[in-house]
N, C-alpha and C positions, 0 to 999 in steps of 0.2 A: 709109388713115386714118393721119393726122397721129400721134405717140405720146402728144402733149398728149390729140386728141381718145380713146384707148385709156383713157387715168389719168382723163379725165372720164367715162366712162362704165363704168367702175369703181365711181368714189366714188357717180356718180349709183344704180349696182343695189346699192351697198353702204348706201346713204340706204334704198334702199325697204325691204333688207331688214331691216334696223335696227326700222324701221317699222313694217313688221308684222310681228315678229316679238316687239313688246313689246306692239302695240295700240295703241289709242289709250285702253283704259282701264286702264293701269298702276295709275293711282288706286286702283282698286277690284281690282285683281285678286287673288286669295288670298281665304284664310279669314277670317272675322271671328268674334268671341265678345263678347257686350253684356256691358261691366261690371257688374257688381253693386255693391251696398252692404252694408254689414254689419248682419245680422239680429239678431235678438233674444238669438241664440245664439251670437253671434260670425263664425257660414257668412256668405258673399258669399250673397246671393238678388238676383233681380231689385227693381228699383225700381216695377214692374209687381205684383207679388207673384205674378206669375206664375214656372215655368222659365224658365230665362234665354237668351235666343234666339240664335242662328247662322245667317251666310250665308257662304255662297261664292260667291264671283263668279268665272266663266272670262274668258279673255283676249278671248274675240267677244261673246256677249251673253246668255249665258246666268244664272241666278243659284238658286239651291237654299239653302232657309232650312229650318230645324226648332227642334224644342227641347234646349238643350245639358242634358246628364247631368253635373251637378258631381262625382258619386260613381263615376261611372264615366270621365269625360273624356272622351266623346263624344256625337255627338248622337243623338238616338233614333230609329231606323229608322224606325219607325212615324209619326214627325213630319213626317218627310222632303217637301219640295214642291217642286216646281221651276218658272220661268216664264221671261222673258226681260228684259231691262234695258237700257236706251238711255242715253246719258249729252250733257248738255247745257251750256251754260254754259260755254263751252272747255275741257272732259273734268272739272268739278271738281263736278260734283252727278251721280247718277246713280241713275234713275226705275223703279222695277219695282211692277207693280201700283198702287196708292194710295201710297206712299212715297217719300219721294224722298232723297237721300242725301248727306250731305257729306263728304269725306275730303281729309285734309291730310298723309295718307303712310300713319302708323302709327297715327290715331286717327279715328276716323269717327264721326255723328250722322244718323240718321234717324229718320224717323217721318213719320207725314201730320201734312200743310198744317195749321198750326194747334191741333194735339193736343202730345201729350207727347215730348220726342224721346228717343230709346235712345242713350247711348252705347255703342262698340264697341273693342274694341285687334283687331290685325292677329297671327294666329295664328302663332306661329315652330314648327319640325318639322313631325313627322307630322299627317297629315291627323286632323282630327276626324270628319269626314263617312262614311257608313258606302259602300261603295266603287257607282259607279256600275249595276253587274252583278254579278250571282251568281249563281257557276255552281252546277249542281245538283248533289245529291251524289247517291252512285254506289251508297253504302255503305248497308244496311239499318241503320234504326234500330230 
């Protein structure tokens, strides 16, 4: 082999890994948190007047949404659901359950076809999500 053809097939397994190793739904990948508006009290609440909702999205196609705790800064265990998410439109709307999703980097809108949409910002630090597994304890309470 040529050393031209060695630096092509280099760049070519440095392409793929590039590749998948970002996804193809960058878009969506990370934490999300539905902006609020300001209550009656001055608090951010949902526009929903419900708790104000969270997703995360993994890099293949998974997606885990709950209800976010403003007083606590996380989402509530209990809320916790998980499904899977496909992305459509050349990677820029992306569909789990009935909703379907838009994201333009750091700021996302969804909601089903024709209802209300939720907006979202894209979570920076620590995870909000309460952790995938837990392990048992050892320890009597």
């Amino acid at each position: 082999m040529t050393e031209e053809g060695v630096v092509m097939w280099k760049s070519m397994l440095l392409g793929v890994l590039v590749f998948l190793g970002t996804g193809c739904t960058a878009n969506f990948t990370g934490e999300w948190v539905e902006q609020g508006v300001p209550g009656p009290d001055g608090k951010m609440i949902s526009p929903t007047g419900e708790r104000l909702m969270a997703l995360s999205f993994d890099p293949v196609s998974g997606v885990r949404y709950g209800r976010y705790n403003e007083e606590v800064g996380a989402v509530d265990n209990v809320t916790v659901q998980s499904g899977q998410y496909f992305v459509l439109d050349g990677w820029n709307k992306a569909q789990f359950g009935s909703m379907l999703a838009r994201s333009d980097g750091q700021h996302m809108q969804a909601g089903i076809t024709g209802g209300e949409q939720r907006k979202f910002v894209r979570v920076h630090g620590p995870s909000i999500f309460p952790p995938l597994v837990e392990l048992p304890s050892f320890t009597e309470k």
